[in-house]
C-alpha positions as CSV (number, residue, x, y, z in Angstrom):
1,X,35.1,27.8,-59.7
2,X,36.7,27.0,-62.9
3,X,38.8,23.2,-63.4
4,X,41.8,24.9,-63.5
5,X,41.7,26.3,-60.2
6,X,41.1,23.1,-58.6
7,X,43.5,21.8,-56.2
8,X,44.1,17.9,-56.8
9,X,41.6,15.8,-58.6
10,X,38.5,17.4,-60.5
11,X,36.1,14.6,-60.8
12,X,34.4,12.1,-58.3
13,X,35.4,8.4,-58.6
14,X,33.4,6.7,-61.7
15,X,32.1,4.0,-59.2
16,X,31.0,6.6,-56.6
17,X,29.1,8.7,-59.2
18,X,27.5,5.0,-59.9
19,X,27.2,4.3,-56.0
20,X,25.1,7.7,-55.6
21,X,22.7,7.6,-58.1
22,X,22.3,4.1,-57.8
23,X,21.2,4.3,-54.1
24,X,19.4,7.4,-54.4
25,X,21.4,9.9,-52.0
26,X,20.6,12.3,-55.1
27,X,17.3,12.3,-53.6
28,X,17.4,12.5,-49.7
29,X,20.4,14.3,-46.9
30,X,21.8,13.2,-44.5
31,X,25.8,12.9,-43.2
32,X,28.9,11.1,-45.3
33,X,32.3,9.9,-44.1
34,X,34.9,9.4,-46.0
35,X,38.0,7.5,-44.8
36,X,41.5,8.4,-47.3
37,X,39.4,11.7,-48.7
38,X,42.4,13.4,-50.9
39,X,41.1,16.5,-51.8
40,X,37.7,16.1,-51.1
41,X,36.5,15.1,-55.1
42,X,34.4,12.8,-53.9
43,X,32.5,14.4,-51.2
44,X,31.7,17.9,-53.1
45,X,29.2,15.3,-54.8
46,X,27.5,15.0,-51.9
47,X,28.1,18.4,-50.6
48,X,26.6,19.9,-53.2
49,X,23.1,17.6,-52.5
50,X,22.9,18.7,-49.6
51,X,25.1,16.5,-47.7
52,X,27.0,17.4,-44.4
53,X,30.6,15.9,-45.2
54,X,33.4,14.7,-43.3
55,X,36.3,13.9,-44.3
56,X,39.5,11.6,-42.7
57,X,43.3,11.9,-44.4
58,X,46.1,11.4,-43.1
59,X,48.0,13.6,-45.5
60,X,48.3,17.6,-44.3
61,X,48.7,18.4,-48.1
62,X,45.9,16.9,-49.4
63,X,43.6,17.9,-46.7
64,X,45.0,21.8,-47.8
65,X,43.7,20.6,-50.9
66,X,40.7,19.9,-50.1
67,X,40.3,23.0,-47.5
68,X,41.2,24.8,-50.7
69,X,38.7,23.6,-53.0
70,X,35.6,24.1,-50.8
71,X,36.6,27.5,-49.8
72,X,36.9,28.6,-53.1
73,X,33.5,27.2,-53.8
74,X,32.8,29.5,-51.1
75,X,30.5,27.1,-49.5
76,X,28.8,26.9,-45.5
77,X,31.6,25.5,-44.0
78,X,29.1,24.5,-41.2
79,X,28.2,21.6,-43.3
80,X,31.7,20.2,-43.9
81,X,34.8,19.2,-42.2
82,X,38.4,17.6,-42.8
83,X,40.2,16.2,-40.3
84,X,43.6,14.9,-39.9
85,X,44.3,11.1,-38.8
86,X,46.9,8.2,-39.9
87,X,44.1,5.1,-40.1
88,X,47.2,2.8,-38.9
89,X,46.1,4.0,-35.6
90,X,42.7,3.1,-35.6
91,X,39.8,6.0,-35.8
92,X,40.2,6.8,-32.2
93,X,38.1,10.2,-31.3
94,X,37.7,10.9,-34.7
95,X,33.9,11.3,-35.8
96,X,32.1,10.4,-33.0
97,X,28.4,10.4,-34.4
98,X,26.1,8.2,-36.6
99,X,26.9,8.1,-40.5
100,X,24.4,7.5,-43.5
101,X,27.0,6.9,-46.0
102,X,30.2,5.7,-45.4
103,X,33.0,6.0,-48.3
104,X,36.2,3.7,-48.0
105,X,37.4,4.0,-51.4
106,X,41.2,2.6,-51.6
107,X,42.8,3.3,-48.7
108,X,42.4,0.2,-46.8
109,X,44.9,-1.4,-48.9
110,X,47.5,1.4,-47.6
111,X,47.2,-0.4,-44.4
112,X,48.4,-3.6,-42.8
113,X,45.3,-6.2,-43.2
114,X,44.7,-6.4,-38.7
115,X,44.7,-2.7,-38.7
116,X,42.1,-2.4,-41.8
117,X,40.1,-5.1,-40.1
118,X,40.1,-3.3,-36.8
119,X,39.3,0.7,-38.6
120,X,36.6,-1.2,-39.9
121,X,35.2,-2.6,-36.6
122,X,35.7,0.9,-35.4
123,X,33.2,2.3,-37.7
124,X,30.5,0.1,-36.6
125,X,29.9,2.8,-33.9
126,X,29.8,5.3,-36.5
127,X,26.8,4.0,-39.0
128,X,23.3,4.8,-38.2
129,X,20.7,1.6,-39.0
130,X,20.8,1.2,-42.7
131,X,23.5,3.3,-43.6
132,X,25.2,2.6,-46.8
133,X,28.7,2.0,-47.4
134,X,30.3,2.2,-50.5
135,X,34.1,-0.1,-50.5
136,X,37.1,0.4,-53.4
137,X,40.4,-1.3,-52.7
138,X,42.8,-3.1,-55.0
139,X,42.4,-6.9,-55.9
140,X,44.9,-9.8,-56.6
141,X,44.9,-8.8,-60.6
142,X,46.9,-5.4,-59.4
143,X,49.7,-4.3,-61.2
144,X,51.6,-3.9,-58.0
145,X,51.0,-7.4,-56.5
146,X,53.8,-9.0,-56.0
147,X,56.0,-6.1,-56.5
148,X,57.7,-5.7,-52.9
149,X,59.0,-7.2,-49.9
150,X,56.5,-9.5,-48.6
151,X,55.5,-9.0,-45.1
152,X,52.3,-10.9,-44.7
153,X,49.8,-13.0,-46.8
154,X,48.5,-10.6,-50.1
155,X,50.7,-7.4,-48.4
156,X,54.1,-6.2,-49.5
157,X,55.8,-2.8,-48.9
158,X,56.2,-1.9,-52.7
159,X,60.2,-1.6,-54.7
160,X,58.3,-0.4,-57.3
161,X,58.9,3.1,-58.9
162,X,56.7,3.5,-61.5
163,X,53.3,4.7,-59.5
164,X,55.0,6.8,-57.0
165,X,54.1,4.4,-53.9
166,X,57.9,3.0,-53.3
167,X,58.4,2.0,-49.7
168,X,54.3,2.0,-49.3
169,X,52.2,-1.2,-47.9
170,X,50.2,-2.7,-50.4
171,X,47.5,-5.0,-49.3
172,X,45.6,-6.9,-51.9
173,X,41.7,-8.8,-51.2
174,X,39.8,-11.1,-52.9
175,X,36.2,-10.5,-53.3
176,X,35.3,-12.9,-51.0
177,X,37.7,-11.2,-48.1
178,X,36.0,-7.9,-48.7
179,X,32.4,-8.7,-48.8
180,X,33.5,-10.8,-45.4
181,X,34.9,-7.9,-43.6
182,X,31.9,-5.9,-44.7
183,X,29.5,-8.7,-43.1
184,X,31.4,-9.0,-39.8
185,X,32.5,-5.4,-39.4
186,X,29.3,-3.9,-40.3
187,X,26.6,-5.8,-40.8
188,X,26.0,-5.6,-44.2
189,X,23.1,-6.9,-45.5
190,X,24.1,-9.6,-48.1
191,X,20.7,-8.8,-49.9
192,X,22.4,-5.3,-50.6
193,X,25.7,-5.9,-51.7
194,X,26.7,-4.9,-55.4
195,X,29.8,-6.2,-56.3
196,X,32.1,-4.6,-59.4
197,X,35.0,-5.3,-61.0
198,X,36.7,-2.2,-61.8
199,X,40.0,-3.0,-64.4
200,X,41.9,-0.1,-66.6
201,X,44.9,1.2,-67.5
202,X,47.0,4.0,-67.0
203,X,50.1,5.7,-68.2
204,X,52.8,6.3,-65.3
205,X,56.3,7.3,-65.8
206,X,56.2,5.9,-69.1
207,X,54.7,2.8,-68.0
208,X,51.7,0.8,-68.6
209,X,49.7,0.0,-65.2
210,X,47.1,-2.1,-64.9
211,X,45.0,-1.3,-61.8
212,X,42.4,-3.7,-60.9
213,X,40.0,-3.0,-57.4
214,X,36.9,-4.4,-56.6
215,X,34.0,-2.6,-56.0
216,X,31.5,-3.1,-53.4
217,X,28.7,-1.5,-51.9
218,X,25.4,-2.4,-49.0
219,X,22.9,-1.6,-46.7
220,X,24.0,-2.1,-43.1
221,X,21.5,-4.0,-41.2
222,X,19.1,-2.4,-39.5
C-alpha cells in the first residue's frame, strides 16, 4: 500500500512507537484496545506483529478510514475490528473480553473529567493481569488551556478557531491526576509507570500551537 493511498494519518504516534518496543510487544501476541482509534495508525503497528486489534471511535468517518486502510492492506480481517461508540456514554457492551495492551492516547481530554474517570473504571473489566496500558492526554502547558468557556476545574468547551476543535470539551491533567486515575482505575503498578513529557509545535491555520501532553505508561497489577 503506497503513503499516498492511505486514508488519514500514515505514521504511529512517536510515543507509541516508544511504548512498543520499550515493553517488548515486538516480541510476544496477544489482544490491543484502543479507545479514540482515528484511522487505526496506531494499531496497524501492532497488527502487523501479530496483534488482534480492536478499535473504539466515535467518529463514522474515521472509523471508514480506518476500515479503509486495513482492507487495502488486504489483511485477515478475523484479527481486527472497529467499532463505533461516543466514550461520553461510558464503554457499555463494547469489548467484552480481557486486553493485553490498552491504548488511551488523547481522547480522554475530549471528555468531561467524571465520564473519563468512569470509561476508565470501565476498563478495569477489560485488562487481563499485567496488561499494559499506554496514556496520552493534554497537560496544563496546552495551547488551548484557557481558551473557552469554563465549565468545570481544568475543562472548557474551546472559542478557539485555530485547531479546528471550536465548541469541543477540553480537559486538561496534571501528571499527578493521571498517574492517580491510572492507580485507582486500574491498578497500575507504580513500579511500572514511565512518565514523558511530550512538548512541540505545530503550524495551524497560520498559527503557532504549542501542544503539550503527558505521557504515561504501566503494568497493571497482577
Amino acid at each position: 500500500m503506497r503513503f499516498r493511498d492511505i486514508r488519514g494519518l500514515i505514521f504511529p504516534d512517536a510515543y507509541v512507537q516508544r511504548f512498543f518496543f520499550k515493553t517488548g510487544c515486538d516480541r510476544r501476541t496477544g489482544s490491543v484496545l484502543e479507545l479514540g482509534c482515528g484511522n487505526g495508525n496506531n494499531l496497524m503497528l501492532f497488527y502487523h506483529y501479530g496483534w488482534n486489534v480492536v478499535g473504539v471511535d466515535q467518529s463514522q468517518a474515521a472509523l471508514e478510514d480506518a476500515r479503509s486502510n486495513f482492507t487495502a492492506e488486504d489483511l485477515h480481517d478475523a484479527r481486527y475490528r472497529f467499532i463505533r461508540r461516543d466514550l461520553a456514554m461510558g464503554l457499555g457492551e463494547v469489548a467484552q473480553e480481557e486486553f493485553s495492551v490498552i491504548l488511551v492516547p488523547n481522547v480522554l481530554c475530549y471528555l468531561f473529567p467524571d465520564a473519563a474517570r468512569s470509561v476508565m473504571k470501565e476498563l478495569r473489566s477489560r485488562v487481563a493481569d499485567g496488561a499494559l496500558v499506554f496514556l496520552r492526554n493534554r497537560s496544563l502547558k496546552d495551547f488551548r488551556y484557557g481558551r473557552g468557556h469554563p465549565v468545570t476545574r481544568n475543562t472548557f468547551r474551546l472559542t478557539l478557531e485555530e485547531t479546528g476543535e471550536k465548541g469541543l470539551i477540553n480537559a486538561f491533567y496534571s501528571e499527578y491526576e493521571l498517574v492517580a486515575m491510572l492507580r485507582e482505575s486500574l491498578d497500575v503498578d507504580s513500579e511500572t509507570l514511565q512518565v514523558f513529557s511530550a512538548d512541540f509545535q505545530n503550524l495551524q491555520q497560520g498559527v503557532v500551537v504549542s501542544n503539550s501532553d503527558i505521557v504515561i505508561w504501566g503494568r497493571v497489577c497482577g
